[in-house]
N, C-alpha and C positions, 0 to 999 in steps of 0.2 A: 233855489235862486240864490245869488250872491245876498240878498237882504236875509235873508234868513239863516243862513250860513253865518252869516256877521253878528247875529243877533244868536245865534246857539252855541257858538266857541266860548263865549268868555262863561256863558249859563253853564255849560258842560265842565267847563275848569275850575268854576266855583264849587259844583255839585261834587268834582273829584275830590277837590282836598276837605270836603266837607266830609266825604264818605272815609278817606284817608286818615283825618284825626278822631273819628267813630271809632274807625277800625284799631287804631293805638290804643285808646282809650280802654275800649274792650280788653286787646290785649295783658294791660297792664292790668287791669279787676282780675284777669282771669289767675293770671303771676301770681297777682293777690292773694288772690282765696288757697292756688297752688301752696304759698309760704306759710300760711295759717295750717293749712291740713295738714302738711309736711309738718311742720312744730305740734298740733294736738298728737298725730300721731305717735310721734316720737315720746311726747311725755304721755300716752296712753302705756308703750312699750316700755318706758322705766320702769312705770305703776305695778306694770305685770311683770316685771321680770322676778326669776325665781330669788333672788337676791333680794329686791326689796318686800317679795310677798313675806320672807323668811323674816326680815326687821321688823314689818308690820304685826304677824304673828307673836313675835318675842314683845313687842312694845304691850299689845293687849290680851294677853293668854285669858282673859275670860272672855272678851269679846270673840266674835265670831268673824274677824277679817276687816273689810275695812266697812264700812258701816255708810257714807254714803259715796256713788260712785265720779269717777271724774268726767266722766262725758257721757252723753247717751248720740249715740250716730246712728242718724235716719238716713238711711237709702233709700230714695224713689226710684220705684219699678215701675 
């Protein structure tokens, strides 16, 4: 009926932009995490390149490499 119609449009509109700036929100965390990983990774791959393994080696010729690591990355299965 029209009362109820009247009573469920602006409910409905509310609920939309409520789910709308959820959905940004999320978005943006997920960008988030996206730019972090993108950046450890990247300095994971300088750590390992053969270039700085070979400085690292020269720096400590008694040590045995780099001694403690820069990130440990869990992947859930």
């Amino acid at each position: 009926s029209g009362k109820t119609l009247a009573y469920l449009v602006p409910l409905l509109s509310t609920l939309s932009e409520s789910l709308f700036s959820r959905h940004r929100i999320r978005v943006k965390a997920e960008e988030d995490v996206g730019d972090v990983t993108d950046d450890l990774l990247s300095r994971i791959a300088r750590q390992n390149s053969p270039d700085m393994k070979g400085r690292v080696a020269s720096l400590g010729k008694s040590g045995g490499g780099v001694s403690k690591p820069l990130a440990l990355i869990v992947v859930p299965t």
